[in-house]
N, C-alpha and C positions, 0 to 999 in steps of 0.2 A: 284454677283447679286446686283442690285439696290437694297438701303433701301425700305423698303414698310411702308410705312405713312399712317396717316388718316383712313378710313376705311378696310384699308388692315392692320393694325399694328398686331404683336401679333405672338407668337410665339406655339399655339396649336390651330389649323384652328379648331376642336368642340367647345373652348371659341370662337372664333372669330362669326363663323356660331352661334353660343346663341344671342352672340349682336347683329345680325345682325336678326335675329326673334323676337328680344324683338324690335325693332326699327320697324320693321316691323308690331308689335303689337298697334301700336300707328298710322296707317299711313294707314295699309288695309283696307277698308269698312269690309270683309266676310274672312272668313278661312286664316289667316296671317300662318296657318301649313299646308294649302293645297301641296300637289305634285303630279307631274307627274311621277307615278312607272309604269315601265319597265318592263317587263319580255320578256324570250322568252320561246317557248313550244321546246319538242322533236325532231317537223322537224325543229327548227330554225325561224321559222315564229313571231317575235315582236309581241305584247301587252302592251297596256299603258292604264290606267286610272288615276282618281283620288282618291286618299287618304289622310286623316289628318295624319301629324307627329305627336306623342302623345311625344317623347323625346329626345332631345341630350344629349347622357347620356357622360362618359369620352372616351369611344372609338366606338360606335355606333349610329346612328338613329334609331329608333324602332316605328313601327308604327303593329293595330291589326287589324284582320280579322278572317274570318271564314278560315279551316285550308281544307274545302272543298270546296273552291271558285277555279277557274282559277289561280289567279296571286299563293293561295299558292299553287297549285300541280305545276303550270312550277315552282316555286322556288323550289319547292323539286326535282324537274329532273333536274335543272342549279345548284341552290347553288349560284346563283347569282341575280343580279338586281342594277339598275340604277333610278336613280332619277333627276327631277329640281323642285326646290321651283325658283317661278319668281314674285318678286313684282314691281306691276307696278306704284306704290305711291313712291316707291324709284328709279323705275329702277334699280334693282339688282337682279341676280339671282346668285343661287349655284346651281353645278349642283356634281352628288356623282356617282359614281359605286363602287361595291365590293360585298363580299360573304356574305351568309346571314344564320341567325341560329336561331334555335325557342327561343320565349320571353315564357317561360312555369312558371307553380309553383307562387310561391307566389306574384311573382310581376305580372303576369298578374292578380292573384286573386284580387291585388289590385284594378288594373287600370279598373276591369270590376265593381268591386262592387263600384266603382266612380261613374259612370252613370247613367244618368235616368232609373227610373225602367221602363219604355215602352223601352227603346233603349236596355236593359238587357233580357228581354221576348222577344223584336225582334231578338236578336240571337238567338234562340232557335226555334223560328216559321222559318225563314228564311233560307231556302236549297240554298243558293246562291250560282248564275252563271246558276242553273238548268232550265229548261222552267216551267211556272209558267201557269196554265188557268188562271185565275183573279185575279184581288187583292181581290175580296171578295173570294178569299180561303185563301188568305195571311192573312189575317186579322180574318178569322174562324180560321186556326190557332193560330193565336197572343192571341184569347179567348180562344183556346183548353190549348195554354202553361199557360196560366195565370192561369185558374182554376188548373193547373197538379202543380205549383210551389208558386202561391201566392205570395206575397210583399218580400220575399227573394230567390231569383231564384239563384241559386249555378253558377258560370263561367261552359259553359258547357264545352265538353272535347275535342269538336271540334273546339274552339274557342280561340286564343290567339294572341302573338306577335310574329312578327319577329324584329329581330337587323340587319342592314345593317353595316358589316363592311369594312369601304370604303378603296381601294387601290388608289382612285383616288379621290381629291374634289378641282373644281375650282370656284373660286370665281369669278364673271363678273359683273363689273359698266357702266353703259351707258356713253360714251363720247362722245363731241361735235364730227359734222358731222362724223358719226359711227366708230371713231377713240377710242374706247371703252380698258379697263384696263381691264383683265386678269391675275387672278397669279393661278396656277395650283401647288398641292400639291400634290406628289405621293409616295407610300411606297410601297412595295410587304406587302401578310399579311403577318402578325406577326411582322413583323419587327417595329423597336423603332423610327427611326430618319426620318424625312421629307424630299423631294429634293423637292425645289420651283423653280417655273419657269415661267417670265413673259412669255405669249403668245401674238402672234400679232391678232389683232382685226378683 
């Protein structure tokens, strides 16, 4: 395979995808950790929204949620999920699939007691994915959990991370008249070693 230069160099695609979010931090107006996550449900049927990436850690993406929403029950019936972060200040996107496994315990105690304390209580008020009458019940809640927990509100137990551990992550750069750079990294899980692979655009 052709040497890979420039913004493709590097031989452990999660350092590569870092610099490539920290460049991206400098360049997006709004959420440089935004992505497009994927699930599928039971009968097979696709689901995508938005979510912030909270981490590239050394072999996962981990991004948190309520563990009663949509995307996490189909991940708990797949065990899988897909992603693209797309920036359009760079023109670059990554795009990721692989299996996926709860972020529990101390490191999400972490990551929640990081947050604003309204966004901390909104987990707790917020039955998400469920039909809702109004936001002025959402919000009677969000003063029901506040008076129940006060200024240190515990991570609740329905609330945490998932790790996406990707079998698959490609790297894609915009090229003149859409003659665009592709290199695709793939492993089965578990397995140690990368097969890279230019794609045609």
């Amino acid at each position: 395979m052709e040497d890979r230069g420039g913004i493709f160099a590097g031989t452990d695609p999660f350092e590569i995808a870092r610099r490539w979010l920290a460049e991206a931090e400098l360049t997006e107006p709004n959420d440089p950790n935004a992505i497009a996550l994927s699930t599928a449900g039971a009968d097979g049927m696709p689901n995508v929204r938005m979510v912030l990436l909270k981490e590239i850690g050394a072999e996962s993406f981990v991004f948190y949620t309520n563990y009663q929403s949509a995307k996490a029950r189909e991940i708990g019936e797949s065990g899988k999920a897909a992603f693209v972060l797309h920036w359009k200040s760079l023109r670059r996107q990554i795009r990721v699939r692989g299996h996926v496994s709860k972020v529990d315990g101390p490191e999400a105690d972490a990551y929640y007691a990081s947050r604003s304390l309204k966004s901390r209580l909104g987990a707790w008020a917020s039955k998400q994915s469920t039909p809702l009458g109004s936001r002025a019940e959402l919000m009677a809640e969000v003063a029901r959990q506040t008076a129940r927990h006060g200024m240190t509100p515990p991570r609740p137990d329905f609330w945490g991370g998932f790790a996406i551990r990707p079998v698959e992550i490609e790297f894609w750069a915009d090229g003149a008249f859409r003659l665009h750079d592709r290199f695709c990294w793939r492993r089965p899980l578990g397995g140690e070693s990368w097969q890279i692979q230019r794609l045609s655009p």
